[in-house]
GUTOR-557722 format. One line per 3 residues: number of its first residue (from 1); their letters; for each residue x, y, z of C-alpha. Coordinates in nm, 2 decimals, padded with zeros to 4 digits. Layout:
% residues N
NUM) A) X Y Z  ...
END
This chain:
% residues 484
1) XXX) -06.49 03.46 -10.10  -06.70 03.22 -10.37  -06.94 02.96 -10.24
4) XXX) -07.07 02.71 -10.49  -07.48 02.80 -10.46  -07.67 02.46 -10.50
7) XXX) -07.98 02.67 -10.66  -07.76 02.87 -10.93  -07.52 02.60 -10.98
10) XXX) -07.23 02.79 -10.97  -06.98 02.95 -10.77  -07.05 03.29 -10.69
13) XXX) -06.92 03.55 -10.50  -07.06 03.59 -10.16  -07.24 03.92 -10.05
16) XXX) -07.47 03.92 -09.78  -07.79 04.10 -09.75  -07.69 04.33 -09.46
19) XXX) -07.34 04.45 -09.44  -07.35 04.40 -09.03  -07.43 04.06 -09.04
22) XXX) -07.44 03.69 -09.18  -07.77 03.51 -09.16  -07.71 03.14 -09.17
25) XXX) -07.97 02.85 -09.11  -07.84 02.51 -09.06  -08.08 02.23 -09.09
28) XXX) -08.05 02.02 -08.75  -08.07 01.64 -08.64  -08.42 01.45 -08.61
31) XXX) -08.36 01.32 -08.25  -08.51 00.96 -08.25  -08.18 00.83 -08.25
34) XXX) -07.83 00.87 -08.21  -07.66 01.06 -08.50  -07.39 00.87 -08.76
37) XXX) -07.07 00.97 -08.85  -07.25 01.03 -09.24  -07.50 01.32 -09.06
40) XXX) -07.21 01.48 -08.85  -06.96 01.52 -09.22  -07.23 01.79 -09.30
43) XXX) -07.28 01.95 -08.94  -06.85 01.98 -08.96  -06.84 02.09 -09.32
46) XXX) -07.08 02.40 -09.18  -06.91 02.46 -08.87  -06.57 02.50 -09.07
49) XXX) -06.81 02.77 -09.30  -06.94 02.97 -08.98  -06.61 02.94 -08.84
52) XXX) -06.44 03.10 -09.17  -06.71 03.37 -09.22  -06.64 03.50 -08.86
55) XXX) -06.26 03.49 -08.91  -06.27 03.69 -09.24  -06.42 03.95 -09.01
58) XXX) -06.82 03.87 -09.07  -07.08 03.88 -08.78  -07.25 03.57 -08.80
61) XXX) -07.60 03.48 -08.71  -07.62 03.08 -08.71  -07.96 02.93 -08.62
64) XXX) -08.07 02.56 -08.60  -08.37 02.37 -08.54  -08.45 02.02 -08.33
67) XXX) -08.68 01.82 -08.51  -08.86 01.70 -08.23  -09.24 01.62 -08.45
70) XXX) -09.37 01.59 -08.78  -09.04 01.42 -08.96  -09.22 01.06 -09.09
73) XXX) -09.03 00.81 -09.18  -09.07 00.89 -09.54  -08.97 01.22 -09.64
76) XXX) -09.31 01.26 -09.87  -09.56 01.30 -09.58  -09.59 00.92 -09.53
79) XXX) -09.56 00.68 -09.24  -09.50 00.73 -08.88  -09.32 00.97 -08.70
82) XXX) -09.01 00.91 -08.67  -09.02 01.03 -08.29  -09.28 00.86 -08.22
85) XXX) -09.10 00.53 -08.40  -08.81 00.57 -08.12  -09.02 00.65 -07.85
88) XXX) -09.20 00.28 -07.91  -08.85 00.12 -07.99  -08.72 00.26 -07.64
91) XXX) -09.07 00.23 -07.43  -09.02 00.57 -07.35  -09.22 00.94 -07.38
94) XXX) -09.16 01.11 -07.70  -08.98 01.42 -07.50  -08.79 01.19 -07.28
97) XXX) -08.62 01.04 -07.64  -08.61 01.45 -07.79  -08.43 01.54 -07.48
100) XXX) -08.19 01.20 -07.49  -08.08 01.22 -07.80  -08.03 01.61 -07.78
103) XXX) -07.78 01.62 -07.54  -07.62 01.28 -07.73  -07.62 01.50 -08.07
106) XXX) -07.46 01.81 -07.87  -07.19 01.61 -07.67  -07.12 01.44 -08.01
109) XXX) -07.03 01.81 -08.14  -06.85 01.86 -07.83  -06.58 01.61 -07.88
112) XXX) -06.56 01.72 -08.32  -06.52 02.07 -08.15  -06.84 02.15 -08.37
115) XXX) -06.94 02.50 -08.24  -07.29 02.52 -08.13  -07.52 02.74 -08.29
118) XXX) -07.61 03.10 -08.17  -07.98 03.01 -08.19  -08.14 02.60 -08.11
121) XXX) -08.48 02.59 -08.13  -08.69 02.23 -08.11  -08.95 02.25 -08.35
124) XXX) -09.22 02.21 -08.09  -09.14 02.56 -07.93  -09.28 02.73 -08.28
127) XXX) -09.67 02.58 -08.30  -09.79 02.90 -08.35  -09.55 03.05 -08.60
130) XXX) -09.62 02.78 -08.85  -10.02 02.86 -08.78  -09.93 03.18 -08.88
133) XXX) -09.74 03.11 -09.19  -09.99 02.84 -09.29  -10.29 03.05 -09.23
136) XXX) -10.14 03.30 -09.50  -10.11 03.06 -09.72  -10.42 02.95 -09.70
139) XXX) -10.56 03.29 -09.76  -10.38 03.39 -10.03  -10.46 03.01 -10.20
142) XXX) -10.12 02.85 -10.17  -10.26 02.59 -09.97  -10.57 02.40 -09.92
145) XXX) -10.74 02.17 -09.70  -10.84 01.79 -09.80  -10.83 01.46 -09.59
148) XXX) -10.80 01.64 -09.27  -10.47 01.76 -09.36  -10.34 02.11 -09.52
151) XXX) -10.14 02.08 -09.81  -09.91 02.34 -10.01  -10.05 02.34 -10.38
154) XXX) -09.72 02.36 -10.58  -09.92 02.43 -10.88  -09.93 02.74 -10.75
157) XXX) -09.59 02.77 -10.84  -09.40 02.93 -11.17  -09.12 02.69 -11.07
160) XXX) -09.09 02.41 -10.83  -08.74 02.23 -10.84  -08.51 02.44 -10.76
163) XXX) -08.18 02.16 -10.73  -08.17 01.99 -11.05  -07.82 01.90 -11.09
166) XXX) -07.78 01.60 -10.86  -07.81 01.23 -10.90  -08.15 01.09 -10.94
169) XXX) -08.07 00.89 -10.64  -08.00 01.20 -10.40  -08.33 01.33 -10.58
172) XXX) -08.52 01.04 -10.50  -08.52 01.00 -10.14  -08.92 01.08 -10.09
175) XXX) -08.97 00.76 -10.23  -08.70 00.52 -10.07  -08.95 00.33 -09.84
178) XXX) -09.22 00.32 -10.01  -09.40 00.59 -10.06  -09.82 00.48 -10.15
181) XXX) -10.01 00.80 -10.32  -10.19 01.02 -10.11  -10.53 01.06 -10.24
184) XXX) -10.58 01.42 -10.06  -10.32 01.57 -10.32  -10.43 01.74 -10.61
187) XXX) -10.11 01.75 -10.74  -09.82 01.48 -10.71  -09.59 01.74 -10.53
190) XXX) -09.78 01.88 -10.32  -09.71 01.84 -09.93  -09.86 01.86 -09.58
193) XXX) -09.81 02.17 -09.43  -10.03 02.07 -09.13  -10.16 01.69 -09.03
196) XXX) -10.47 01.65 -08.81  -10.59 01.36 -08.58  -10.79 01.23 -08.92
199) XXX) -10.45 01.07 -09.03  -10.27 00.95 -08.76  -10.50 00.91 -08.45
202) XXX) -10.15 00.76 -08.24  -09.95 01.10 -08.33  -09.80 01.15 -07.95
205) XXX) -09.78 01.51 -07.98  -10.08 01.74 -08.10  -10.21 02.08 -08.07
208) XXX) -10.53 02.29 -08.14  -10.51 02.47 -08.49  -10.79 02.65 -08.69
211) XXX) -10.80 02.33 -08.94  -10.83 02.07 -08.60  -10.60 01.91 -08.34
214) XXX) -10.29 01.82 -08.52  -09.96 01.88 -08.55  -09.73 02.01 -08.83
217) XXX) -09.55 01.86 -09.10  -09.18 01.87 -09.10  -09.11 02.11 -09.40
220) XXX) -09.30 02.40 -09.20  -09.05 02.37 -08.93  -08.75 02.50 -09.08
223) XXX) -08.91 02.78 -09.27  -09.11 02.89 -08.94  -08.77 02.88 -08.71
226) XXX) -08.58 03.09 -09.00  -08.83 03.33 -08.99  -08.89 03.39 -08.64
229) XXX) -08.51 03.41 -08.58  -08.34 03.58 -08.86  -08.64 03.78 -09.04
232) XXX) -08.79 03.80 -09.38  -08.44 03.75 -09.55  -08.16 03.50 -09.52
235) XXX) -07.76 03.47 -09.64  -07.64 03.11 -09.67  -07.88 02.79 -09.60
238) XXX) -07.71 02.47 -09.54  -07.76 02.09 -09.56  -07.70 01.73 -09.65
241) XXX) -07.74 01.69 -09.99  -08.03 01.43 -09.93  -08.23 01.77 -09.79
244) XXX) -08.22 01.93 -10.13  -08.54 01.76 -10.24  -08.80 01.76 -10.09
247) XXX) -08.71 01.95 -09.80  -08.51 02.27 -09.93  -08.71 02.25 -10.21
250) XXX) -09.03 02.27 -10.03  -08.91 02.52 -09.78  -08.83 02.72 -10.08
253) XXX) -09.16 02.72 -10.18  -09.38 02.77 -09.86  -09.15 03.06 -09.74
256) XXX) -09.08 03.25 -10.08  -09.51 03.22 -10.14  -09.57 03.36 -09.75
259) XXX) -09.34 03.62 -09.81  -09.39 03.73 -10.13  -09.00 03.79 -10.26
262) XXX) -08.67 03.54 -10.29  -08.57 03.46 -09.95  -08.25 03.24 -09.95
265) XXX) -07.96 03.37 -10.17  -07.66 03.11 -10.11  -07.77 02.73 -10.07
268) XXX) -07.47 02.48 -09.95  -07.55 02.11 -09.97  -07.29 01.85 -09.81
271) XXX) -07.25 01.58 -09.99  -07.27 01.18 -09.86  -07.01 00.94 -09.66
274) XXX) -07.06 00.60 -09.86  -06.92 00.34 -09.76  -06.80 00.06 -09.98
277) XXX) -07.20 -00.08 -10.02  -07.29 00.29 -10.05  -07.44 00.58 -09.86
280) XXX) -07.47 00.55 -09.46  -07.80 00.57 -09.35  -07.96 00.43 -09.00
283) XXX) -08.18 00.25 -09.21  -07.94 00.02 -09.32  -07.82 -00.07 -08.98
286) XXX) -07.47 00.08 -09.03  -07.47 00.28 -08.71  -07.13 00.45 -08.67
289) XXX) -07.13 00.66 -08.40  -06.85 00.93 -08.25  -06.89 00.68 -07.94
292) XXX) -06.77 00.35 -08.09  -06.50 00.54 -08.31  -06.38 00.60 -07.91
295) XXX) -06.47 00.27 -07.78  -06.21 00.15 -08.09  -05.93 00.34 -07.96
298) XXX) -06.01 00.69 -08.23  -05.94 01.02 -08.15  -06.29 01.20 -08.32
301) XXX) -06.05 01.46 -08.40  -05.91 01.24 -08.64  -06.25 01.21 -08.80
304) XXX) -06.32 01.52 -08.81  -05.95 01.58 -09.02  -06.05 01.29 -09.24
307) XXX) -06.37 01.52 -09.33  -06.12 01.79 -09.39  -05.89 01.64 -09.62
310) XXX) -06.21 01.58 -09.87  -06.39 01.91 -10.03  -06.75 01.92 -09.91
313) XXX) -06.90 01.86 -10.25  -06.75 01.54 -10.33  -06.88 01.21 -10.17
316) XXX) -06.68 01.08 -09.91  -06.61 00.68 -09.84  -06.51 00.56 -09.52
319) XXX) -06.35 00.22 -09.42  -06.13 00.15 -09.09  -05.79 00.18 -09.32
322) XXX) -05.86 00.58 -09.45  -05.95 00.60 -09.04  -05.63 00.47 -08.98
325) XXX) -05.47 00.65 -09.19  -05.64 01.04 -09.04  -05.53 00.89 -08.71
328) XXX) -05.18 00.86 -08.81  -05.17 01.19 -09.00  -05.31 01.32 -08.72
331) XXX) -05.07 01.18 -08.46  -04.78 01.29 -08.67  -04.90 01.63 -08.73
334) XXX) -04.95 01.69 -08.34  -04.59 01.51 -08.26  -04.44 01.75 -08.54
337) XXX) -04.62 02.06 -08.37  -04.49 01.90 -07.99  -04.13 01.95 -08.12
340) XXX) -04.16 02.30 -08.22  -04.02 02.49 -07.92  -04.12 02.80 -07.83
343) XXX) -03.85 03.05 -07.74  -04.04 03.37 -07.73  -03.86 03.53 -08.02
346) XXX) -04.04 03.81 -08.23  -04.35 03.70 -08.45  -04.21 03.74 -08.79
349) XXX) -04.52 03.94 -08.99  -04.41 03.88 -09.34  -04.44 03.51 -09.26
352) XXX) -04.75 03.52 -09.12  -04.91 03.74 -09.39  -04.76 03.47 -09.69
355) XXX) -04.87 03.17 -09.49  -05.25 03.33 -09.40  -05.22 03.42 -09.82
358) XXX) -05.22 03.08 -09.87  -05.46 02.95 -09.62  -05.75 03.26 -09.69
361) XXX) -05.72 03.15 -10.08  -05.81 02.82 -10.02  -06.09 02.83 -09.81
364) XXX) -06.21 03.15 -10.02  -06.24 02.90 -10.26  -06.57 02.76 -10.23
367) XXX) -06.45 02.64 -09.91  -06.17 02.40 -10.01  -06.08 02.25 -09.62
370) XXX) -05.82 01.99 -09.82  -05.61 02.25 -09.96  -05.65 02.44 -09.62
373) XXX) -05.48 02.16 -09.45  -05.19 02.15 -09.70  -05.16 02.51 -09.60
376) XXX) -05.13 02.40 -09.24  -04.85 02.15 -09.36  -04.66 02.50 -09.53
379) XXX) -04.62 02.66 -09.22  -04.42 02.33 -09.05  -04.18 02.38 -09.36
382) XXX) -04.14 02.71 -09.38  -03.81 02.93 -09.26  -03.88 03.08 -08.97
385) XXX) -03.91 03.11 -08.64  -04.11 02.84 -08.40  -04.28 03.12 -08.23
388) XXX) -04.44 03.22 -08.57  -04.52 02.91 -08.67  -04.73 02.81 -08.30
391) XXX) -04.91 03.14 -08.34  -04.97 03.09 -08.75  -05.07 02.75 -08.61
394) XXX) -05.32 02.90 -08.37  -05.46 03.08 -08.56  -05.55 02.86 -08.87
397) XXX) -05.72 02.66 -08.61  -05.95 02.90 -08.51  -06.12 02.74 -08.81
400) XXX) -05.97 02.41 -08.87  -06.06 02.34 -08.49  -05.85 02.03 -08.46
403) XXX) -05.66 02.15 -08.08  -05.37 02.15 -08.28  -05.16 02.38 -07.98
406) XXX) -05.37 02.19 -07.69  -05.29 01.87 -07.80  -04.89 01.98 -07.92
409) XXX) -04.85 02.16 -07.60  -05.01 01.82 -07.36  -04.80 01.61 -07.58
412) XXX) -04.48 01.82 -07.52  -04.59 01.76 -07.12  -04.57 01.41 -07.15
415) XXX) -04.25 01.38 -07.29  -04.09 01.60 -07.03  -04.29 01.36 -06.81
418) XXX) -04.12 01.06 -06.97  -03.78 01.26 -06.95  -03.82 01.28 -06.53
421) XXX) -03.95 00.94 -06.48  -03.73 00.77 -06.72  -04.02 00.48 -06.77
424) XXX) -04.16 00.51 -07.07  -04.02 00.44 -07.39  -03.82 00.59 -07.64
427) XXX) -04.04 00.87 -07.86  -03.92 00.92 -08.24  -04.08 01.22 -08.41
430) XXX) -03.98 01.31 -08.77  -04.05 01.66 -08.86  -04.19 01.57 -09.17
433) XXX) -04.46 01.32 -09.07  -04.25 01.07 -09.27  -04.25 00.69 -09.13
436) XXX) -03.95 00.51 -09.14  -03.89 00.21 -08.94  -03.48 00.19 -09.03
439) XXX) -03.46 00.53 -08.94  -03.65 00.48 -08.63  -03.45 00.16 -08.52
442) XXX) -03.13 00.32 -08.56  -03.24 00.65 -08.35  -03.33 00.35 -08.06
445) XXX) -03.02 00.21 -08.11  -02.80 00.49 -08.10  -03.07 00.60 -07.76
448) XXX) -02.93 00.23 -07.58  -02.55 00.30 -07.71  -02.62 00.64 -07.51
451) XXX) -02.75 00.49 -07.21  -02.48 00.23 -07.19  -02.25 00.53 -07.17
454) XXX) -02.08 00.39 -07.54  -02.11 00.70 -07.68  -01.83 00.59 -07.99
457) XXX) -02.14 00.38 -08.12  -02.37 00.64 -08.04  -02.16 00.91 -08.26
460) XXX) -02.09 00.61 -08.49  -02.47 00.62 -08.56  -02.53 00.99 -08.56
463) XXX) -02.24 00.98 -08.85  -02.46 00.66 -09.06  -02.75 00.90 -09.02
466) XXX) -02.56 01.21 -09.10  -02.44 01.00 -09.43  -02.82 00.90 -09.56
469) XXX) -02.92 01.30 -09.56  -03.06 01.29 -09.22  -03.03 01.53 -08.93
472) XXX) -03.12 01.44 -08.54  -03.21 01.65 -08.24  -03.22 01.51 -07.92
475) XXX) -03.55 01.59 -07.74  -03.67 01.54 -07.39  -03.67 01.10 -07.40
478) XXX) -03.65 01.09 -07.78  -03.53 01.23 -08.12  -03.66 01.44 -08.36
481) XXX) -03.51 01.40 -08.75  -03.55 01.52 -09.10  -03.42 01.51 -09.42
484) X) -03.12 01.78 -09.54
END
């Protein structure tokens, strides 16, 4: 398997540290709001990668924080916290909108089948392993005190940017509201590793340290979580690609200068869903949530296969049509699954091991998801069984997690529904996904010509079909065709 590693820029082969087991940290959601469709592209794009890793056969560790303090609403140590900024938009407690928009994010990852983590830990569980990492870097002179607040010294450093490759406007997000210069710093880059009461005497949340009551910065967080939960060393870190710099790149820095060696070796950065004015962001207003793609009428598995149909490292733009359009592939793709009919035959293993060839050598592939999909599309094509193919099926989406055979196997329920009641209407399903409405008006037609009992227009119609390359099986209230 080759991941694409943010800090090397390049593909590289992936070997974990320990040959038992997969560490893998995720970066999680600041929870002063709900999340956006544009956050949860990233949080899919890494489930598919745990997901993967354990299917190859990998153990996998997966630990996530809560940023539940510390995160201001400038990503370079300026301006209120964002908790603290929902809190007073809501009238509520800071925990009462931590816990809120929690369990929004989770049941959000419910319904994209997003798999939760092994380990989630809210940032305000871990005061006193940030002291700890902090008071060693104070010690050994990677930090300093000024202002009331202790900051990393990245002078300190023999290198400090780490992700260099991206666009200056990925780069730049430290300074995207405004960021005025922090006097305290003795150097530009520098950052708070702990705030006290000297700064922000309305910080909700605070807690006795040796520098004074205060509370931590939001870079600390992640490196102090890591830590605690997967050790001195870690496989595969991921993130939106607006978490390169500063965060990763400051995380980099605190951790690698407490612990004295490299400590990351695979870095995966998701890139952006734009929309047509550009990236999403809450601070723009544009608020799509998984709840109002319900409320119009989506299934969010359908989002979650338009995120698939993309490779992670390319930006993403959404607009209602491409939404429309991953609903309809989707719907097709589930219809075309409801018509295979299992008949418990014998699982054909040279199928199986050419059809998992091709889906393995995709996703081996620095993760390529699009190509994986195509791969799904090979096994509705190929000769053999429909007992294979629901069981290739199956177990393709053990990564993909789309409920490909729950959803084909409800879907096949309601058309034998249909087929009792005789009330609902007439279902076409073309094996190939393929819409055509003269095919489809036909099939209705020759259904009526059936139901009349004038079957010599009914056959008269299975004949025009037969003529245009098209072959038609009858299914429970509908037809199923394709091309011969």
């Amino acid at each position: 398997m080759k991941l694409y590693n943010s800090a090397t820029r390049k593909k590289e082969e992936f070997v974990p540290n320990h040959p038992d087991i997969v560490k893998m940290y995720t970066c999680g959601p600041t929870v002063y709001h709900f999340a956006h469709i544009g956050n949860l592209r990233s949080y899919i794009m890494e489930d598919v990668l745990e997901k993967y890793l354990r299917y190859i056969g990998y153990n996998v560790k997966r630990v996530m924080n809560i940023t539940d303090v510390g995160h201001l609403t400038s990503d370079a140590d300026e301006g209120e916290d964002k908790m603290l900024k929902g809190a007073k938009r809501e009238h509520k407690s800071v925990m009462e909108i931590a816990k809120f928009y929690t369990d929004a994010f989770f049941s959000d990852c419910k319904k994209l089948n997003i798999k939760t983590p092994d380990v989630v830990e809210p940032a305000t569980n871990c005061i006193d392993e940030y002291i700890k990492i902090i008071t060693k870097l104070m010690d050994t002179g990677y930090a300093y005190f000024a202002g009331g607040n202790v900051y990393f010294d990245t002078s300190k450093l023999e290198r400090y940017y780490i992700f260099n490759d991206f666009n200056a406007d990925d780069l730049d997000v430290g300074v995207r509201e405004g960021v005025e210069e922090d006097v305290n710093k003795r150097n530009k880059n520098d950052f708070v590793l702990w705030f006290t009461k000297s700064k922000f005497e309305d910080q909700a949340l605070k807690w006795d340290s040796p520098w004074g009551v205060g509370y931590p910065g939001w870079h600390i967080e992640c490196s102090g979580i890591c830590i605690k939960h997967l050790g001195d060393d870690l496989d595969i870190h991921c993130g939106g690609i607006d978490n390169a710099f500063p965060h990763h790149t400051n995380e980099i820095a605190q951790s690698e200068s407490y612990l004295g060696h490299k400590w990351c070796n695979y870095w995966m950065h998701v890139l952006h869903l734009n929309t047509s004015s550009g990236k999403m962001s809450k601070s723009k207003g544009e608020f799509l949530t998984v709840s109002l793609l319900e409320e119009k009428g989506y299934d969010p598995l359908a989002y979650r296969l338009f995120c698939l149909q993309s490779h992670y490292r390319k930006s993403l733009v959404f607009s209602w049509e491409n939404l429309d359009n991953a609903q309809g592939t989707y719907n097709k793709l589930i219809n075309r699954i409801a018509a295979l009919k299992p008949a418990g035959e014998e699982i054909d293993t040279d199928a199986v091991a050419a059809l998992k060839s091709k889906f393995t050598a995709a996703l081996d592939n620095d993760l390529n998801t699009s190509l994986a999909v195509t791969a799904l599309y090979d096994v509705l094509k190929y000769s053999t069984n429909d007992d294979t193919k629901l069981a290739v099926i199956a177990d393709f989406d053990r990564v993909l997690s789309l409920s490909l055979i729950e959803k084909a196997d409800a879907r096949r329920e309601e058309l034998k529904k249909q087929a009792v009641s005789g009330t609902n209407e007439f279902t076409v399903i073309s094996e190939s996904g393929e819409s055509n409405a003269e095919i489809e008006a036909l099939l209705k037609a020759r259904a009526d010509a059936k139901k009349a009992k004038n079957f010599a227009e009914a056959d008269r119609i299975r004949e025009e079909l037969k003529a245009q390359g098209i072959e038609v099986t009858d299914i429970p209230n509908g037809a199923k065709w394709k091309r011969i």
